[in-house]
C-alpha positions in Angstrom: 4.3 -14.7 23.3 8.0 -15.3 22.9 8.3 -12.3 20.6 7.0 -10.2 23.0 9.1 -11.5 25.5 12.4 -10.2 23.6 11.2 -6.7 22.4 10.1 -6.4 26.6 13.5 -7.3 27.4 14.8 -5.3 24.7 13.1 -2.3 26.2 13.7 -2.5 29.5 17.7 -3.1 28.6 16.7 0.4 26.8 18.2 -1.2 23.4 16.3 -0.3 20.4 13.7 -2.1 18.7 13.6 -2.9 15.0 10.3 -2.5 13.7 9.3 -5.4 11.7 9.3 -5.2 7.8 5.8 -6.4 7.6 4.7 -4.0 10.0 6.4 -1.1 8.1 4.9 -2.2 4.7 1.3 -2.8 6.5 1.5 0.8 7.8 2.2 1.9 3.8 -1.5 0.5 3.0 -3.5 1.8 6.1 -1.9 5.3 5.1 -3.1 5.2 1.6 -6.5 3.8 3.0 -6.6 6.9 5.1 -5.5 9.6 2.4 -7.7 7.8 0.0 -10.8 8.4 2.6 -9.8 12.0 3.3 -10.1 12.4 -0.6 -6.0 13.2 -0.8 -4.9 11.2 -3.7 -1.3 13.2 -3.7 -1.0 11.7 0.0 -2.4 8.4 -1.1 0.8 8.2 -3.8 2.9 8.5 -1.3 3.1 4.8 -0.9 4.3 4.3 -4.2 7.5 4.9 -5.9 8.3 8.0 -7.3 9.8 6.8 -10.4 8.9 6.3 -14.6 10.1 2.9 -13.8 7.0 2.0 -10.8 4.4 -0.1 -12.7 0.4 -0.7 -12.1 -1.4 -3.5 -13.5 -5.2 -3.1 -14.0 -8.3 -3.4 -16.5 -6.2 -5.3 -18.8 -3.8 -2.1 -19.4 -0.3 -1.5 -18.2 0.3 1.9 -16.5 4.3 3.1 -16.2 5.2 6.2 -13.8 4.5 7.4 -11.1 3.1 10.9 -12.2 1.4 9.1 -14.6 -0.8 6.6 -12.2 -1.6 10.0 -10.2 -2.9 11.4 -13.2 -5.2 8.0 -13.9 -6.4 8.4 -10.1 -7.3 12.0 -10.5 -9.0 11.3 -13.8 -11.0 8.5 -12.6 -12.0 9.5 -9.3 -12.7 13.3 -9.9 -14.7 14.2 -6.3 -15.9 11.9 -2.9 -18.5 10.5 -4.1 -16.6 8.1 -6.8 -13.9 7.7 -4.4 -16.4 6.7 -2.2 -14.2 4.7 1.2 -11.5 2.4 0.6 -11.1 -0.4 2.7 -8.0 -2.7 2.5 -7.5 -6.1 4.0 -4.0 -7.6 3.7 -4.2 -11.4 3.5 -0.6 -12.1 3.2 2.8 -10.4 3.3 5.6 -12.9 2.3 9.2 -11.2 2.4 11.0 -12.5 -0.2 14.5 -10.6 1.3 15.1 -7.5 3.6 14.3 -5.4 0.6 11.3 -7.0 -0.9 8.5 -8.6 0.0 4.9 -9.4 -1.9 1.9 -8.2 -0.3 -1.5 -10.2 -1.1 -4.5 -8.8 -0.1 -8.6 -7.8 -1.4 -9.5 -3.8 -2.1 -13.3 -2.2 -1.6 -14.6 1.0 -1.9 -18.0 1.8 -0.4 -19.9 4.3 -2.3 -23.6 5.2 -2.4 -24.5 3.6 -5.7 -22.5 0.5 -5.6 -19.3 -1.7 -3.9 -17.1 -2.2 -6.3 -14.3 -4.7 -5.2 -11.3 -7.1 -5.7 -8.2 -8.3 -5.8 -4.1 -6.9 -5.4 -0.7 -8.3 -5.7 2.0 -5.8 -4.6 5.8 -6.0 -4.6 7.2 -3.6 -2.3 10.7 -2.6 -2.3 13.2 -1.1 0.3 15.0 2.0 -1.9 16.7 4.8 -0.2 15.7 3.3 3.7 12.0 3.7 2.9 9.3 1.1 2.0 7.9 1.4 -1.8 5.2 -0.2 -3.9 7.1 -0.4 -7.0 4.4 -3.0 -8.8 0.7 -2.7 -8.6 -1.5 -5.3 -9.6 -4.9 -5.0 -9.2 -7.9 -6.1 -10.6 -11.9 -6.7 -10.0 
Protein backbone atom coordinates (compact mmCIF):
# COMPACT_ATOMS: atom_id res chain seq x y z
CA UNK A 1 0.00 0.00 0.00
CA UNK A 2 2.91 2.27 0.82
CA UNK A 3 4.29 1.85 -2.70
CA UNK A 4 1.28 2.91 -4.09
CA UNK A 5 1.15 5.78 -1.94
CA UNK A 6 4.48 7.27 -3.54
CA UNK A 7 3.98 6.56 -7.28
CA UNK A 8 0.19 8.46 -6.38
CA UNK A 9 2.01 11.22 -5.02
CA UNK A 10 4.56 11.04 -7.59
CA UNK A 11 1.79 11.53 -10.17
CA UNK A 12 -0.11 13.99 -8.93
CA UNK A 13 3.34 16.16 -8.33
CA UNK A 14 3.31 15.21 -12.23
CA UNK A 15 7.08 13.71 -11.66
CA UNK A 16 7.80 10.65 -13.53
CA UNK A 17 7.53 7.25 -12.51
CA UNK A 18 10.20 4.64 -12.96
CA UNK A 19 8.89 1.47 -13.94
CA UNK A 20 10.12 -1.27 -11.92
CA UNK A 21 12.96 -3.64 -13.25
CA UNK A 22 10.87 -6.63 -12.43
CA UNK A 23 8.06 -5.30 -14.08
CA UNK A 24 10.02 -4.46 -17.23
CA UNK A 25 11.63 -8.02 -17.43
CA UNK A 26 8.04 -9.70 -16.56
CA UNK A 27 6.58 -7.73 -19.57
CA UNK A 28 9.74 -9.56 -21.77
CA UNK A 29 8.09 -13.09 -20.97
CA UNK A 30 4.27 -12.26 -21.41
CA UNK A 31 5.47 -10.76 -24.95
CA UNK A 32 7.13 -13.92 -26.02
CA UNK A 33 4.07 -15.84 -24.53
CA UNK A 34 1.96 -13.81 -26.80
CA UNK A 35 4.17 -14.02 -30.07
CA UNK A 36 4.74 -17.56 -29.31
CA UNK A 37 0.73 -18.10 -29.33
CA UNK A 38 0.29 -15.97 -32.47
CA UNK A 39 2.81 -18.50 -34.09
CA UNK A 40 5.55 -15.44 -34.57
CA UNK A 41 8.76 -17.00 -33.44
CA UNK A 42 10.82 -13.80 -35.04
CA UNK A 43 8.68 -11.68 -32.49
CA UNK A 44 9.02 -14.29 -29.84
CA UNK A 45 13.16 -13.70 -30.21
CA UNK A 46 12.79 -10.50 -29.53
CA UNK A 47 13.23 -11.06 -25.91
CA UNK A 48 16.49 -12.34 -26.23
CA UNK A 49 19.82 -10.95 -27.11
CA UNK A 50 20.75 -10.44 -30.43
CA UNK A 51 24.25 -11.61 -30.12
CA UNK A 52 26.69 -14.97 -30.99
CA UNK A 53 27.51 -14.52 -27.43
CA UNK A 54 23.41 -15.19 -25.88
CA UNK A 55 23.42 -18.84 -24.64
CA UNK A 56 20.36 -21.45 -24.24
CA UNK A 57 20.60 -24.49 -22.12
CA UNK A 58 18.30 -27.46 -22.97
CA UNK A 59 18.06 -31.29 -23.71
CA UNK A 60 21.43 -31.78 -22.44
CA UNK A 61 23.02 -29.55 -25.42
CA UNK A 62 24.40 -26.03 -25.34
CA UNK A 63 23.00 -23.63 -28.06
CA UNK A 64 25.26 -20.23 -28.73
CA UNK A 65 23.65 -17.22 -30.86
CA UNK A 66 21.01 -15.72 -31.31
CA UNK A 67 20.27 -16.57 -35.05
CA UNK A 68 21.18 -19.80 -34.24
CA UNK A 69 18.39 -20.49 -31.30
CA UNK A 70 15.82 -19.00 -33.98
CA UNK A 71 16.87 -21.46 -36.32
CA UNK A 72 16.38 -24.51 -33.49
CA UNK A 73 12.84 -22.84 -32.81
CA UNK A 74 11.80 -22.79 -36.44
CA UNK A 75 13.11 -26.31 -36.91
CA UNK A 76 11.41 -27.79 -33.99
CA UNK A 77 8.17 -26.14 -34.07
CA UNK A 78 7.55 -26.02 -37.94
CA UNK A 79 3.42 -25.04 -37.88
CA UNK A 80 0.58 -24.29 -34.75
CA UNK A 81 -0.05 -27.36 -33.98
CA UNK A 82 3.55 -28.29 -32.38
CA UNK A 83 3.76 -24.89 -31.07
CA UNK A 84 0.63 -25.61 -29.58
CA UNK A 85 0.06 -22.43 -26.54
CA UNK A 86 2.65 -21.38 -24.26
CA UNK A 87 1.87 -20.50 -21.00
CA UNK A 88 4.50 -18.96 -18.61
CA UNK A 89 4.44 -18.56 -14.91
CA UNK A 90 7.19 -16.58 -13.23
CA UNK A 91 7.94 -17.83 -9.73
CA UNK A 92 10.66 -15.61 -8.83
CA UNK A 93 12.54 -12.59 -10.23
CA UNK A 94 15.65 -11.84 -7.92
CA UNK A 95 17.72 -8.71 -9.17
CA UNK A 96 21.01 -9.35 -8.59
CA UNK A 97 21.99 -5.31 -9.70
CA UNK A 98 20.20 -2.69 -11.83
CA UNK A 99 21.52 -4.59 -14.81
CA UNK A 100 20.83 -8.10 -14.05
CA UNK A 101 18.48 -10.01 -12.44
CA UNK A 102 17.56 -14.10 -12.54
CA UNK A 103 14.21 -14.95 -13.49
CA UNK A 104 12.84 -18.43 -12.09
CA UNK A 105 9.80 -19.69 -13.34
CA UNK A 106 7.80 -23.13 -14.99
CA UNK A 107 7.00 -23.25 -19.03
CA UNK A 108 3.82 -25.36 -20.74
CA UNK A 109 2.64 -25.59 -23.98
CA UNK A 110 -0.91 -26.96 -24.56
CA UNK A 111 -1.32 -28.87 -27.70
CA UNK A 112 -3.83 -31.39 -28.85
CA UNK A 113 -1.78 -34.55 -28.38
CA UNK A 114 0.00 -33.85 -25.21
CA UNK A 115 1.30 -31.06 -22.44
CA UNK A 116 4.65 -31.03 -22.48
CA UNK A 117 6.15 -28.91 -19.50
CA UNK A 118 8.97 -27.68 -17.18
CA UNK A 119 11.24 -25.82 -15.79
CA UNK A 120 13.57 -22.18 -16.67
CA UNK A 121 16.32 -20.32 -15.18
CA UNK A 122 16.89 -16.97 -16.99
CA UNK A 123 19.57 -14.19 -16.51
CA UNK A 124 18.39 -11.09 -17.98
CA UNK A 125 20.65 -8.28 -18.67
CA UNK A 126 20.18 -4.42 -19.06
CA UNK A 127 22.50 -3.69 -22.59
CA UNK A 128 21.90 -0.64 -24.61
CA UNK A 129 18.73 0.68 -22.02
CA UNK A 130 16.69 -2.39 -23.00
CA UNK A 131 15.94 -5.64 -20.98
CA UNK A 132 17.73 -8.97 -22.58
CA UNK A 133 17.63 -12.71 -21.84
CA UNK A 134 21.20 -13.31 -22.48
CA UNK A 135 21.09 -17.14 -20.72
CA UNK A 136 18.36 -19.63 -21.21
CA UNK A 137 18.07 -22.56 -19.30
CA UNK A 138 15.40 -24.70 -19.70
CA UNK A 139 14.56 -28.06 -19.36
CA UNK A 140 11.56 -30.72 -18.90
Amino acid sequence: MLKKGWILLLLLLGLPVQAVPTDDIANILREQEAAWNRGDLDAYMQGYWQSDKMRFVSGNKFRYGWSETLAAYKKNYPDKATLGQLKFTIEETKMLSNYAAIVVGRWQLTRVKDKPNGVFTLLVEKIDDKWVITHDHSSD
